[in-house]
Biopython code that builds the backbone (N, CA, C, O; Angstrom):
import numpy as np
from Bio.PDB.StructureBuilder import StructureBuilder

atoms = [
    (1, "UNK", "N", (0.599, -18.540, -13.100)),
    (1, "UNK", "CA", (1.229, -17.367, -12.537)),
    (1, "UNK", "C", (0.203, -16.545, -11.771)),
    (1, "UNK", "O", (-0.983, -16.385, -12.056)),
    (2, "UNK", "N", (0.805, -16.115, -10.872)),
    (2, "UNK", "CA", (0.140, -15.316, -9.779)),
    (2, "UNK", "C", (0.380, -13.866, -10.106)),
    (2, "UNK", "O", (1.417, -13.845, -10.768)),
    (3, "UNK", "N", (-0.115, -12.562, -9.948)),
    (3, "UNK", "CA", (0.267, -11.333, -9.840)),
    (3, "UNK", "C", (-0.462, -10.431, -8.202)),
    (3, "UNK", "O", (-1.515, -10.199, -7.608)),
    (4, "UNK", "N", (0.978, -10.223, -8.145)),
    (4, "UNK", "CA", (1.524, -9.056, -7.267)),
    (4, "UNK", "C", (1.164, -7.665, -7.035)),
    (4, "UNK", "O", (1.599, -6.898, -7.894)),
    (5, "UNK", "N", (0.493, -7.148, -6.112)),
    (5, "UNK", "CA", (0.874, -5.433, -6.189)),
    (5, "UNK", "C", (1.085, -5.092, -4.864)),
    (5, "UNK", "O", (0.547, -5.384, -3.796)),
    (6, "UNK", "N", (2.530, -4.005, -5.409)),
    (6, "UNK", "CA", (2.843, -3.190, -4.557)),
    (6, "UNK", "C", (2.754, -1.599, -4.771)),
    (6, "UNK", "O", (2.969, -0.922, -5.777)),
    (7, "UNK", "N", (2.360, -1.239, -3.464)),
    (7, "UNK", "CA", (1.864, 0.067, -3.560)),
    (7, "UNK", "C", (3.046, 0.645, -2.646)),
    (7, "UNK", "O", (2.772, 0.524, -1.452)),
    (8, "UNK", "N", (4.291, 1.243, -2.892)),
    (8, "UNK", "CA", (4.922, 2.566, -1.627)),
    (8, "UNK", "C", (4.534, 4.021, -1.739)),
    (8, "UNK", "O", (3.876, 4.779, -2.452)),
    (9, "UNK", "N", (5.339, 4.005, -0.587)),
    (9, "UNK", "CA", (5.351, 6.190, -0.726)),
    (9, "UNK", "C", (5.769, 6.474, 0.163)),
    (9, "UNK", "O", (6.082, 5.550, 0.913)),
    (10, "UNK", "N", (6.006, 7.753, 0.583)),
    (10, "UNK", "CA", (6.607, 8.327, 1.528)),
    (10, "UNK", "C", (5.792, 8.568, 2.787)),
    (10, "UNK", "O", (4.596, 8.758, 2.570)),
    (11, "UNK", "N", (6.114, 8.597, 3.844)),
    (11, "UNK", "CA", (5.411, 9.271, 4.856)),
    (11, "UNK", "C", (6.447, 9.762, 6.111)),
    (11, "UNK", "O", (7.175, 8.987, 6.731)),
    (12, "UNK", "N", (6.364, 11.001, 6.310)),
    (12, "UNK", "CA", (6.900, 11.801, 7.117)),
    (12, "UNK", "C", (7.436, 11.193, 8.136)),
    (12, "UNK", "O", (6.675, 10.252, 8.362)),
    (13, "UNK", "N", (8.371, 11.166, 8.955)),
    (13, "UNK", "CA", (8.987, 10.609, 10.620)),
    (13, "UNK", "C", (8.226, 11.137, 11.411)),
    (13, "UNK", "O", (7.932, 10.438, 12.380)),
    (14, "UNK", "N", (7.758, 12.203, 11.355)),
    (14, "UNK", "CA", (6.958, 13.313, 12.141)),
    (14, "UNK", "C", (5.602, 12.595, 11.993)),
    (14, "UNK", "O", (5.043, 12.328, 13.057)),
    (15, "UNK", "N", (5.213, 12.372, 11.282)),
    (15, "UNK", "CA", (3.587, 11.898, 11.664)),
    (15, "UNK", "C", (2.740, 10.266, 11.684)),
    (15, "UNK", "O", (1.576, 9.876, 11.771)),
    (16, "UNK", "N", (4.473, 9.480, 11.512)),
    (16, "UNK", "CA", (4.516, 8.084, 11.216)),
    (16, "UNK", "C", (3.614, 7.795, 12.446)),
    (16, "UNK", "O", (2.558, 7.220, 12.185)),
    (17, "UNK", "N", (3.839, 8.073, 13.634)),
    (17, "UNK", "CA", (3.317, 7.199, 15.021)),
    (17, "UNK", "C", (1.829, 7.435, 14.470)),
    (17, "UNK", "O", (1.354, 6.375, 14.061)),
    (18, "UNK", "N", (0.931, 8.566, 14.340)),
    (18, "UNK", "CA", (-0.200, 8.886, 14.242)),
    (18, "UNK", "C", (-0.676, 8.376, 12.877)),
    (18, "UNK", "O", (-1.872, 8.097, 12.789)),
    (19, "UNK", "N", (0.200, 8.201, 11.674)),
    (19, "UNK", "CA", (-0.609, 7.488, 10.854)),
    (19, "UNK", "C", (-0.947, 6.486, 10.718)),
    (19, "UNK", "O", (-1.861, 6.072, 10.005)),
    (20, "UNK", "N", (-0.128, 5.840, 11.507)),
    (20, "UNK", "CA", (-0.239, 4.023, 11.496)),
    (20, "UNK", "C", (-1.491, 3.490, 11.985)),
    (20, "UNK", "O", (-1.879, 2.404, 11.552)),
    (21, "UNK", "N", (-2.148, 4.116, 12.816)),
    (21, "UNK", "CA", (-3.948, 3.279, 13.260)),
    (21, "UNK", "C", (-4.387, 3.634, 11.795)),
    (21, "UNK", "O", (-4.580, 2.700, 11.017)),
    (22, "UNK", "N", (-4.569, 5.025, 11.341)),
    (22, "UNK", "CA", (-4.582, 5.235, 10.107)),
    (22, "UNK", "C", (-4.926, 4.268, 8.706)),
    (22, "UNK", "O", (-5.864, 4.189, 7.913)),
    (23, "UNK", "N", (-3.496, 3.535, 8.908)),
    (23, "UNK", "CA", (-3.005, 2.406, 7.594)),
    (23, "UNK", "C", (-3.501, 1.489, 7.941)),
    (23, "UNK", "O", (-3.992, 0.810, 7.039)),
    (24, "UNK", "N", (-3.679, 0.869, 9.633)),
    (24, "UNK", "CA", (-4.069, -0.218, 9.718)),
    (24, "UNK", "C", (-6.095, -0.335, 8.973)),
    (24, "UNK", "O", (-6.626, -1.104, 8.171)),
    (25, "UNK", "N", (-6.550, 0.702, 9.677)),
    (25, "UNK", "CA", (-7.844, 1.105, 9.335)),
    (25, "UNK", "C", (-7.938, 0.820, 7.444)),
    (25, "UNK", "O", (-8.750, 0.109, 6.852)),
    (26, "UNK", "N", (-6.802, 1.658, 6.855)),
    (26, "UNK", "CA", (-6.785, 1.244, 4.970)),
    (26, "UNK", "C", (-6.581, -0.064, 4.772)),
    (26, "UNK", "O", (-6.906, -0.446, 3.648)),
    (27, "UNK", "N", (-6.130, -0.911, 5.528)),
    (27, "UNK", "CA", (-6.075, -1.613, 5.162)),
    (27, "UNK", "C", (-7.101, -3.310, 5.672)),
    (27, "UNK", "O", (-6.900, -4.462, 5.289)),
    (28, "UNK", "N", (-8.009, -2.843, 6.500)),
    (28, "UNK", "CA", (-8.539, -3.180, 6.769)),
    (28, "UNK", "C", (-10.221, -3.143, 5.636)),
    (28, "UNK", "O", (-11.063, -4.034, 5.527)),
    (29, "UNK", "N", (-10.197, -2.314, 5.234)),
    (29, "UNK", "CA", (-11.206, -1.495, 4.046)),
    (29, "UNK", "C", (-10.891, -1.770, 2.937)),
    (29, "UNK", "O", (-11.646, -1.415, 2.031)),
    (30, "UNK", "N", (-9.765, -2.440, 2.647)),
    (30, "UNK", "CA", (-9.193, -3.164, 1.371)),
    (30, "UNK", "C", (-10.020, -4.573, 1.464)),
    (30, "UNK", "O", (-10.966, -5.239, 1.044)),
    (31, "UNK", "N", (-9.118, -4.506, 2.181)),
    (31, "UNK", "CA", (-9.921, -6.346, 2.324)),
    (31, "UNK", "C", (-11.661, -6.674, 2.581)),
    (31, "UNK", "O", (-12.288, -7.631, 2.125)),
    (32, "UNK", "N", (-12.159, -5.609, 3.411)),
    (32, "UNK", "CA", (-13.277, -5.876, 3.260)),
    (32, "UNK", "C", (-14.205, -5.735, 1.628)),
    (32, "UNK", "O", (-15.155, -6.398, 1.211)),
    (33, "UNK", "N", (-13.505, -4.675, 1.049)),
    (33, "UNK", "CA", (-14.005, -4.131, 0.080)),
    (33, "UNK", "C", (-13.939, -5.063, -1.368)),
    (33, "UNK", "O", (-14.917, -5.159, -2.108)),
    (34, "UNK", "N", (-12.437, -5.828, -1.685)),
    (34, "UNK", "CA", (-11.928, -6.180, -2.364)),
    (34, "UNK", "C", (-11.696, -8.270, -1.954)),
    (34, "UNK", "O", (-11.473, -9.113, -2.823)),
    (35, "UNK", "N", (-11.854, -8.567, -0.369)),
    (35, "UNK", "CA", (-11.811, -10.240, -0.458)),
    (35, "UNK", "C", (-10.654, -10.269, -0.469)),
    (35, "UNK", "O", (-10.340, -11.410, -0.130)),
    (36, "UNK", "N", (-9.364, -9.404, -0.750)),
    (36, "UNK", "CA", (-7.894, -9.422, -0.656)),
    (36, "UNK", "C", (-6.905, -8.783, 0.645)),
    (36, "UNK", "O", (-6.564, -7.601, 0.658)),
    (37, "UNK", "N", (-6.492, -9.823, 1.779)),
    (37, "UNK", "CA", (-5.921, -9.019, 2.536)),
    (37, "UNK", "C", (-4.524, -8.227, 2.081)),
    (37, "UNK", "O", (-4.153, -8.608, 0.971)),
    (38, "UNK", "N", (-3.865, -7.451, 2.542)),
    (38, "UNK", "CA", (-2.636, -7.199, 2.389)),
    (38, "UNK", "C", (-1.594, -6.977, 3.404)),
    (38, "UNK", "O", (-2.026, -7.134, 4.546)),
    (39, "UNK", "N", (-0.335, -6.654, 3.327)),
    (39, "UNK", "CA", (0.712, -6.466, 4.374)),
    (39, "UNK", "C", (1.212, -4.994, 4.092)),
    (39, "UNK", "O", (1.346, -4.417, 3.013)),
    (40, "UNK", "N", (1.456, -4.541, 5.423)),
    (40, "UNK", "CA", (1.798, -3.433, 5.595)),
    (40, "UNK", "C", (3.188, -3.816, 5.993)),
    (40, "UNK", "O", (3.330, -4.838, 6.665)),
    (41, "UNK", "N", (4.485, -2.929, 5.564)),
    (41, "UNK", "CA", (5.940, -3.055, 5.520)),
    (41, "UNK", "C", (6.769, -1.522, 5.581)),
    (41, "UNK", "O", (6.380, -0.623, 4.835)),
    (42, "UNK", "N", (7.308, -1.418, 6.016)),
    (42, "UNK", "CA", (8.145, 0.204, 5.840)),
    (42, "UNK", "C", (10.133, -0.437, 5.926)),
    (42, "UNK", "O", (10.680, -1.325, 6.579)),
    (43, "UNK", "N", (10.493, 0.282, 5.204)),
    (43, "UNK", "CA", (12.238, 0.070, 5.166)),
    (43, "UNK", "C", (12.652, 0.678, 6.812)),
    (43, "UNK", "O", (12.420, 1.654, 7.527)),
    (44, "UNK", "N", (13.284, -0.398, 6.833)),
    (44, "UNK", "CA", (13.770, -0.278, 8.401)),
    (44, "UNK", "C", (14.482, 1.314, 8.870)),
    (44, "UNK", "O", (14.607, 1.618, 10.056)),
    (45, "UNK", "N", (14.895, 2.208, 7.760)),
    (45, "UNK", "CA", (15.519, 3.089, 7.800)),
    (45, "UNK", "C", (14.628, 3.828, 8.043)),
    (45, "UNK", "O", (13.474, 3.406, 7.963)),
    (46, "UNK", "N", (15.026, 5.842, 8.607)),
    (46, "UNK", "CA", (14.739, 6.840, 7.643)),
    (46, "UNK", "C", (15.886, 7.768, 7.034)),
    (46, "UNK", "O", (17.045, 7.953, 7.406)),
    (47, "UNK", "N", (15.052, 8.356, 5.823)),
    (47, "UNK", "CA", (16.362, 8.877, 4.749)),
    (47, "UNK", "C", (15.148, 10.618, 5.175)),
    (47, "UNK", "O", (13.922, 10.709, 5.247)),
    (48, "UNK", "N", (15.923, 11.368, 5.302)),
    (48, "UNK", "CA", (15.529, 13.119, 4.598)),
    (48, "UNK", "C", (14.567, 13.043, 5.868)),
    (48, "UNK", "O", (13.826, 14.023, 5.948)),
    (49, "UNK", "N", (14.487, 12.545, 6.398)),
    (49, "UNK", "CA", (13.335, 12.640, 7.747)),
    (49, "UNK", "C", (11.981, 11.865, 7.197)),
    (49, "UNK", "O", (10.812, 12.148, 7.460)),
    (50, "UNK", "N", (12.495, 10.780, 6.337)),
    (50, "UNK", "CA", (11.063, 10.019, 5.496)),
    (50, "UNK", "C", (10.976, 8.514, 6.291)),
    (50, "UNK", "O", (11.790, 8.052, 7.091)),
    (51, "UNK", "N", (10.050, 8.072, 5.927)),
    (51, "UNK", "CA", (9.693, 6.470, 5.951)),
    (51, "UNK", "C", (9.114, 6.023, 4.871)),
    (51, "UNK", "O", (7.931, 6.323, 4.707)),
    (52, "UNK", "N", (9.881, 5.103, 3.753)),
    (52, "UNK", "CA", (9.232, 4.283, 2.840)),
    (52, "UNK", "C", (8.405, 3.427, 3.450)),
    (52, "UNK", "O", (8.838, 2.523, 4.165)),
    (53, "UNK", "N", (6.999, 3.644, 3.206)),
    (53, "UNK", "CA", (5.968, 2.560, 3.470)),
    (53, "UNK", "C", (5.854, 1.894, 2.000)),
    (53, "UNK", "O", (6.273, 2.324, 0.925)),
    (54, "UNK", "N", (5.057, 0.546, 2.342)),
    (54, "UNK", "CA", (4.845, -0.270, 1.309)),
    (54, "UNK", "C", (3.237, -1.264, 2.023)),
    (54, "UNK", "O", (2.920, -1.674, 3.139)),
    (55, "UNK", "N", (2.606, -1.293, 0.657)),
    (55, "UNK", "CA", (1.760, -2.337, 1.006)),
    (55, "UNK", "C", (1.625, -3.037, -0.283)),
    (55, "UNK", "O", (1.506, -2.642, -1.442)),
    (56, "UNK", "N", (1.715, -4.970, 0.642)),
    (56, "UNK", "CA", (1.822, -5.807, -0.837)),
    (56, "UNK", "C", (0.673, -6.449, -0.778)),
    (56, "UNK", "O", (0.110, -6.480, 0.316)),
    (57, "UNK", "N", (0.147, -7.012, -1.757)),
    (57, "UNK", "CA", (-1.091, -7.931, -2.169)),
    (57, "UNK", "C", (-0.891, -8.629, -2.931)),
    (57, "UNK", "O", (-0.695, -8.380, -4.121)),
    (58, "UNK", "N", (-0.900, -9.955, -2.251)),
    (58, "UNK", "CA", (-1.059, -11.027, -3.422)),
    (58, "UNK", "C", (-2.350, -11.907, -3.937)),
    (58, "UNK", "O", (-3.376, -12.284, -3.371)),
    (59, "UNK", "N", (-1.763, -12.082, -5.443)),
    (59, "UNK", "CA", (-3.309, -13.036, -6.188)),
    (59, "UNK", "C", (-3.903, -11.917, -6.487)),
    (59, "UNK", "O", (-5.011, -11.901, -5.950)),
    (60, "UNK", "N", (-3.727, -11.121, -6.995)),
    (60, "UNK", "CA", (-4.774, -9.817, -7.439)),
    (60, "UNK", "C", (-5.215, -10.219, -8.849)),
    (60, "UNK", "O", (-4.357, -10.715, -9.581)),
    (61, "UNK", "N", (-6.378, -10.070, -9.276)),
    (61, "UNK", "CA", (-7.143, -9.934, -10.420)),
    (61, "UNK", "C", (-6.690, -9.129, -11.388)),
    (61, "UNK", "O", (-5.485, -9.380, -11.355)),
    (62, "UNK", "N", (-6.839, -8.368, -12.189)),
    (62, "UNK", "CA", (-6.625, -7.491, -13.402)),
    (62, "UNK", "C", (-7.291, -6.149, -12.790)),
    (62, "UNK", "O", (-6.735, -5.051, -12.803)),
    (63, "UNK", "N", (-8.462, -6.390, -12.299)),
    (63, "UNK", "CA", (-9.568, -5.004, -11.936)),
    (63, "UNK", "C", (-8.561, -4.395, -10.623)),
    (63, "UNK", "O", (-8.487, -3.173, -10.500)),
    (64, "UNK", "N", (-7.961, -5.106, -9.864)),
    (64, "UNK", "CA", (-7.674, -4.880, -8.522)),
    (64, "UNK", "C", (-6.660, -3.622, -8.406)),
    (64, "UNK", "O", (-6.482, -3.267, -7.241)),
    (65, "UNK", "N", (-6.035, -2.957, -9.284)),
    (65, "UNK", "CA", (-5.464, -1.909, -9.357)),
    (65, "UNK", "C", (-6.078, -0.615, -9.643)),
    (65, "UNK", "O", (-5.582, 0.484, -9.396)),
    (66, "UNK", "N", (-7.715, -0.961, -10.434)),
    (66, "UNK", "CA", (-8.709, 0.397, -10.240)),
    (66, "UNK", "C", (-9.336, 0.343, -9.077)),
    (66, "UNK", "O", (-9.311, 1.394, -8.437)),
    (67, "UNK", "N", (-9.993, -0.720, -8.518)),
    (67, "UNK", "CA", (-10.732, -0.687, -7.216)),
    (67, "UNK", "C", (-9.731, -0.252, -6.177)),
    (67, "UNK", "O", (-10.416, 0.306, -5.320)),
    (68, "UNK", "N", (-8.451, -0.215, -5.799)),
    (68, "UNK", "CA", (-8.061, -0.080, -4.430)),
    (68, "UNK", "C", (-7.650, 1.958, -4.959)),
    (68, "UNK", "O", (-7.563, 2.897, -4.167)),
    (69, "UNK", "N", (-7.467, 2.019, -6.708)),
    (69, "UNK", "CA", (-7.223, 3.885, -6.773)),
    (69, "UNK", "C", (-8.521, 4.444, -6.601)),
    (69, "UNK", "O", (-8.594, 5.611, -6.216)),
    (70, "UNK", "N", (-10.149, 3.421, -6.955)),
    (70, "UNK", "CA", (-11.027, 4.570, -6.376)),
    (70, "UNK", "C", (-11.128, 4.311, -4.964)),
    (70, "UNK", "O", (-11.641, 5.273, -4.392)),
    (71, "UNK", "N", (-10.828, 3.371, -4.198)),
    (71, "UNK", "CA", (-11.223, 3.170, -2.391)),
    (71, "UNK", "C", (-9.836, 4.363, -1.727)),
    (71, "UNK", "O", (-9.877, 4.872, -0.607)),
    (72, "UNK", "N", (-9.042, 4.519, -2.452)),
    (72, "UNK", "CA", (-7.726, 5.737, -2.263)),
    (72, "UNK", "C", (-8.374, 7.184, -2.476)),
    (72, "UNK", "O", (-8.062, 8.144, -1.772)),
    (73, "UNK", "N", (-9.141, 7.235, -3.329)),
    (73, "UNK", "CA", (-9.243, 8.802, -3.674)),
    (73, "UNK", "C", (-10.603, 9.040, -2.973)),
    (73, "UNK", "O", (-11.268, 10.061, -3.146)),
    (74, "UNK", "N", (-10.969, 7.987, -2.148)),
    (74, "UNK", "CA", (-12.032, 8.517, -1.125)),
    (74, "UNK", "C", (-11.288, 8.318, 0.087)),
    (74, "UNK", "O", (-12.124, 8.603, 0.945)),
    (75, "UNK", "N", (-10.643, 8.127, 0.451)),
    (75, "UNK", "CA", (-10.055, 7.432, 1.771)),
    (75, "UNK", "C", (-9.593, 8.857, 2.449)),
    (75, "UNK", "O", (-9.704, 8.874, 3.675)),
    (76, "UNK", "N", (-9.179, 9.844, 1.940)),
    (76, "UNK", "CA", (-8.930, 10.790, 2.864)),
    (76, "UNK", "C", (-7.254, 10.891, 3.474)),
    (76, "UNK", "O", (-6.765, 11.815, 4.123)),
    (77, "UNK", "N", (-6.619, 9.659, 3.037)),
    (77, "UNK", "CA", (-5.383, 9.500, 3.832)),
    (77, "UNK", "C", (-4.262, 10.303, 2.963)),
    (77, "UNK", "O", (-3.051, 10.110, 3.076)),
    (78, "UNK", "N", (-4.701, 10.975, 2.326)),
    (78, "UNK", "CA", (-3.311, 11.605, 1.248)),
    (78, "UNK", "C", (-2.847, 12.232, 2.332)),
    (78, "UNK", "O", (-2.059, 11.531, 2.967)),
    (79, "UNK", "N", (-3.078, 13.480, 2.857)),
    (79, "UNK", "CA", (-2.782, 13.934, 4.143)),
    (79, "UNK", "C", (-1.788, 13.500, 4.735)),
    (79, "UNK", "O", (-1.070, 14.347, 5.266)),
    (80, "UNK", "N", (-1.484, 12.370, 4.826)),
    (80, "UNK", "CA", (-0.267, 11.294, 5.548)),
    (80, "UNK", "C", (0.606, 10.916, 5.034)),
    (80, "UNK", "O", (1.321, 10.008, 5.456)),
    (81, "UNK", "N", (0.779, 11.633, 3.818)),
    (81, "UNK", "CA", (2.090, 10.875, 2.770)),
    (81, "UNK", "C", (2.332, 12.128, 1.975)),
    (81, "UNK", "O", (1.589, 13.032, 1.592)),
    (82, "UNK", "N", (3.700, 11.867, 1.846)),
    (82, "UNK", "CA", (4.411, 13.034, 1.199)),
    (82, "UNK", "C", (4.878, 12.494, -0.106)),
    (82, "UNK", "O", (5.667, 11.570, -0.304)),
    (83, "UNK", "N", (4.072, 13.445, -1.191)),
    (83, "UNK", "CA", (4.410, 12.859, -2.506)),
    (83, "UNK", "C", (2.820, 11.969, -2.992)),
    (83, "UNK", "O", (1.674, 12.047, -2.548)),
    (84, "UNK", "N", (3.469, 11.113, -4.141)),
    (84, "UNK", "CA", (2.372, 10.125, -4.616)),
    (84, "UNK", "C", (2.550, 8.525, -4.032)),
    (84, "UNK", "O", (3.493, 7.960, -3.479)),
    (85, "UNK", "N", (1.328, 8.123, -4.384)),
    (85, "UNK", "CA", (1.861, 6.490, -4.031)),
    (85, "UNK", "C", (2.024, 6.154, -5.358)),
    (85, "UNK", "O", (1.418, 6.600, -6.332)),
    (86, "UNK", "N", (3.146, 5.094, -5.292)),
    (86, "UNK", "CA", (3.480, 4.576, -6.827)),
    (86, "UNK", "C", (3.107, 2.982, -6.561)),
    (86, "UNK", "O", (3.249, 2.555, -5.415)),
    (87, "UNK", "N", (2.701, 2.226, -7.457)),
    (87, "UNK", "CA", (2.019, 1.536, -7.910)),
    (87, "UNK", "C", (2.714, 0.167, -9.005)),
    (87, "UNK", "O", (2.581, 0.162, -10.229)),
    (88, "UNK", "N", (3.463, -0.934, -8.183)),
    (88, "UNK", "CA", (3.778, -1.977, -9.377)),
    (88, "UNK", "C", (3.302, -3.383, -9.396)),
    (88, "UNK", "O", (3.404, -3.997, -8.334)),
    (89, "UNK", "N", (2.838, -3.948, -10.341)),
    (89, "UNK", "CA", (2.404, -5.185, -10.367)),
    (89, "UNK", "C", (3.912, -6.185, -10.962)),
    (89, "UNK", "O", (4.818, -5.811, -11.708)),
    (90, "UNK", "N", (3.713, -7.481, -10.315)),
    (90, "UNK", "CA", (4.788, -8.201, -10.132)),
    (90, "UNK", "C", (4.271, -9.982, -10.670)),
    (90, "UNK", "O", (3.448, -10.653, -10.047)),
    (91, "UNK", "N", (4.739, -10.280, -11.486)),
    (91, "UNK", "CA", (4.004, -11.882, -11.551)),
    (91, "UNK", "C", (5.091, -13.038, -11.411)),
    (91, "UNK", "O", (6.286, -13.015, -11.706)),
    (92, "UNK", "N", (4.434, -13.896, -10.956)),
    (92, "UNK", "CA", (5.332, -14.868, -10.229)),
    (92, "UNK", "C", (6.275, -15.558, -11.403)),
    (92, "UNK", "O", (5.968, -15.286, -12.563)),
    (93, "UNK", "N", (7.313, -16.362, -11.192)),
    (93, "UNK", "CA", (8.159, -16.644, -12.133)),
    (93, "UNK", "C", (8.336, -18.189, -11.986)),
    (93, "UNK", "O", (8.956, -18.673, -11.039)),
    (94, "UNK", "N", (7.620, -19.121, -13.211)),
    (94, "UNK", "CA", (7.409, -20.581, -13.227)),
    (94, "UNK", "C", (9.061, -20.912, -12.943)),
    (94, "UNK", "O", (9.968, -20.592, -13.712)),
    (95, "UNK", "N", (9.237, -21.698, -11.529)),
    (95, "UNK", "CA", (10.978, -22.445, -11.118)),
    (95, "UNK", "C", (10.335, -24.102, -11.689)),
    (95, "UNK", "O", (9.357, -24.823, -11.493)),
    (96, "UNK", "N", (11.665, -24.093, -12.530)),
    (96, "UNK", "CA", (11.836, -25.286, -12.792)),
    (96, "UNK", "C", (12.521, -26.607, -12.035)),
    (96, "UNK", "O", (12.528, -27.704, -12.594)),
]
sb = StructureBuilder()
sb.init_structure("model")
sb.init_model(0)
sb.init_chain("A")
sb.init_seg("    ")
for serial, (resi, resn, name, xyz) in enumerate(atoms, 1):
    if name == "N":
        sb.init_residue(resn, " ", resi, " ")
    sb.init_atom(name, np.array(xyz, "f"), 0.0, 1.0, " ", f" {name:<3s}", serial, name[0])
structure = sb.get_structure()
């Protein structure tokens, strides 16, 4: 079995265009930092004037959920998201 993480949250309609070099930049600093690329995704919608962003990573380690909250709480990008980012790990399911 493999494990999963996904990270969403909110980010404003209003400042989506300007955060996105932003995310690409986080997520670029993941991977260098961590050897793990990831995907950046948002729900095709917006609700309340929001955009659900999401970023997934697969094959993550056990450690890989403290290393990307301390490379977050230096990163500076809270600023760009309304609310918290929430945080779920997902493991793959043996098909018979």
């Amino acid at each position: 079995m493999s494990d999963h993480l996904y990270v969403y949250f909110k980010v404003p309609d209003a400042q989506a265009t300007e955060a996105l070099p932003h995310w690409h930049r986080w997520m670029e600093t993941v991977a260098e930092a961590t050897g793990i690329g990831g995907t950046l995704m948002r729900r095709p919608e917006t609700r309340a004037g929001m955009q659900t962003w999401m970023e997934s990573y697969a094959d993550v380690p056990p450690a890989f959920d403290a290393t990307l909250d301390g490379l977050w709480r230096q990163s500076g990008l809270a600023q760009w998201i309304s609310g918290e980012r929430q945080a779920e790990r997902f493991v793959d399911l043996d098909v018979l």
